[in-house]
C-alpha atoms as one frame of an Amber mdcrd trajectory, in Angstrom:
protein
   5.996  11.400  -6.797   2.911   8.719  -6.149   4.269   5.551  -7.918   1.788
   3.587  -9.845   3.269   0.083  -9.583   6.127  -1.458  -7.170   9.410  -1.008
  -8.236  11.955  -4.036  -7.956  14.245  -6.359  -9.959  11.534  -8.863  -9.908
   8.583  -6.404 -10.871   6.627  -4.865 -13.705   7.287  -1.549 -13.267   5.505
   1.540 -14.932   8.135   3.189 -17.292   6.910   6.907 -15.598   8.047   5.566
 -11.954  11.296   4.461 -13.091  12.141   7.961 -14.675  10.643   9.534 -11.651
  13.031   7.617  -9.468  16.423   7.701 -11.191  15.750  11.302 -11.448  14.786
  11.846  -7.983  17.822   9.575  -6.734  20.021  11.473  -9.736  19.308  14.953
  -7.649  20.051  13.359  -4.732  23.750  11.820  -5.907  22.925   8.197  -5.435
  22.494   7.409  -9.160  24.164   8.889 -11.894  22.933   7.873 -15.478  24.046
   5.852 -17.323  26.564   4.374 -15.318  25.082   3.550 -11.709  22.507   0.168
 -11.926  19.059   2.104 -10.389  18.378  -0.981  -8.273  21.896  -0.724  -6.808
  21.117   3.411  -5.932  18.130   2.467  -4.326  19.573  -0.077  -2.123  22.283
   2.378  -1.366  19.741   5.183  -0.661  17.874   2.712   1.571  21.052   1.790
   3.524  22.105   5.716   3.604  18.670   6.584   5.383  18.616   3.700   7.691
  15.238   1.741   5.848  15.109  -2.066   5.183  17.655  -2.121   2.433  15.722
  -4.370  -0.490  16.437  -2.555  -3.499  12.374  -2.089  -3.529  10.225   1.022
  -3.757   6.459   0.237  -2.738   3.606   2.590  -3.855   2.861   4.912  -0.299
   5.907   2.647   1.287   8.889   3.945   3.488  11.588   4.447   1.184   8.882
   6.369  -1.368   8.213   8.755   1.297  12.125   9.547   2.729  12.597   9.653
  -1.280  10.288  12.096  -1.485  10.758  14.542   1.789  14.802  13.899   0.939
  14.502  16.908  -0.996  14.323  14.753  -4.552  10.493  15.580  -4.996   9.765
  15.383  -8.887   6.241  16.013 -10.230   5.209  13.547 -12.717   2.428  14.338
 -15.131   1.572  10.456 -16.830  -0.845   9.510 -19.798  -0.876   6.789 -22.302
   1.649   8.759 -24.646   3.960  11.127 -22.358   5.960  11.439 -19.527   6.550
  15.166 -18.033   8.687  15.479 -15.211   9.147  18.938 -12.913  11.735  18.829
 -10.503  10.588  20.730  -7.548
């Protein structure tokens, strides 16, 4: 699940990274669509695997990678037009 762009409150984020993440943090019970603010499940993820608790998600940064080996991993397949997501 590489992330193209940083994901925060304060950022432009790529629509494919923010469907990659509420899905990944969906399988892994910390958000639950549509009710659960994403930024609010990551900072509860963060806190929940003992990372800097920010509500941010850097490309290659900590929380990305615990997100990742947490058991979450979702393939993302990205172009101009579609998003395709394979949860693995």
């Amino acid at each position: 699940m590489p992330l193209l762009r940083k994901l925060a409150v304060n950022a432009n984020a790529h629509p494919a990274d923010v469907v990659a993440v509420k899905t990944a943090l969906c399988n892994l019970g910390f958000y639950i669509a549509p009710d659960w603010a994403l930024f609010d499940a990551i900072q509860e993820f963060q806190k929940a695997n003992g990372l800097n608790v920010d509500g941010v998600i850097e490309p290659g940064g900590k929380t990305q990678e615990v997100l990742e080996t947490a058991g979450a991993a979702v393939a993302v397949d990205r172009d101009d037009e579609n998003i395709t997501l394979q949860l693995r």
